[in-house]
N, C-alpha and C positions, 0 to 999 in steps of 0.2 A: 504494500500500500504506500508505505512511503518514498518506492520509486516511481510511484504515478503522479502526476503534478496536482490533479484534482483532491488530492488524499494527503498531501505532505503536511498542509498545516495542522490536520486534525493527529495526523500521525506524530508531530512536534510536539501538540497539546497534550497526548497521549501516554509521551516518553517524560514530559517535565512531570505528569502528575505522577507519574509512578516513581519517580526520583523524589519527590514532595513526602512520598506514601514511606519509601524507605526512609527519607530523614527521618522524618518523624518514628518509626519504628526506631532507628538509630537511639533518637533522644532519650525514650524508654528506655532500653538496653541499660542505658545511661543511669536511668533516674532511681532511686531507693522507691522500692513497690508500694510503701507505706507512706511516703510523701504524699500531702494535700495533692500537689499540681499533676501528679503520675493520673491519676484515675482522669482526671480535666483532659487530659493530652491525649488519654488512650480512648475515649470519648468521642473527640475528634478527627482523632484517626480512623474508628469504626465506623463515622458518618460523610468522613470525605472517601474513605472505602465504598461502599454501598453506593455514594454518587458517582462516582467513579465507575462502578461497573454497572449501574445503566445507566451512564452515559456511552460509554463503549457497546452493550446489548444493543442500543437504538441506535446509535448512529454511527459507531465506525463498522459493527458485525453486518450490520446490512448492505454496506461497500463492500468488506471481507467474503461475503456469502458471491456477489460477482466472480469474486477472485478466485474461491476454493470452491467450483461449482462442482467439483467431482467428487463433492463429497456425499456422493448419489446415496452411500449406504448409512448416511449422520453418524462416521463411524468417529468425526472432529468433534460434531457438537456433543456427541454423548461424551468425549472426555471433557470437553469441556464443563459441561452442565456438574458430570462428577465434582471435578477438582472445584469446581464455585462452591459447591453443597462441602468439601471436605472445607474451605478456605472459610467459609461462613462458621462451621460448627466451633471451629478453631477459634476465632473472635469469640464469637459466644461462651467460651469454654472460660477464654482469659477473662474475661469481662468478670463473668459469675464467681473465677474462681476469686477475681481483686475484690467482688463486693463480702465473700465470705472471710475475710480475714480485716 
């Protein structure tokens, strides 16, 4: 996508926010779990996540679907769908496990 010219800029937007999504994971890494500001940050991160994949679901996958039209037997989007449902429970998993301690 991002050697099509139609697709670069979203493909640019794409790449910064996933960089944004790591720092921010970075900072964590960083922060003591018990810190006020940890649970604020990890918050944020769980909702520019979520905006983030659908905004890619709705408008870069349906460019992408052009592009990977051979994917006659949904053999991408079913790994796909997987790993969103693993990468989602995961969030969930940290979130609950921050609010129980």
């Amino acid at each position: 996508m991002i050697g099509r010219p139609h697709g670069q800029d979203e493909a640019r937007l794409s790449i910064a926010e996933h960089k944004e999504l790591d720092d921010i994971m970075e900072e964590l890494n960083e922060m003591d779990m018990s810190s006020p500001g940890w649970l604020t940050r990890f918050k944020t991160l769980k909702q520019e996540y979520k905006d983030h994949m659908e905004e890619e679901e709705e408008d870069i996958f349906s460019k992408a679907r052009e592009v990977l039209s051979d994917d006659k037997d949904g053999t991408i989007a079913e790994r796909f769908s997987k790993r969103k449902r693993e990468e989602l429970d995961l969030v969930n998993q940290k979130a609950d496990e921050s609010l129980e301690e």
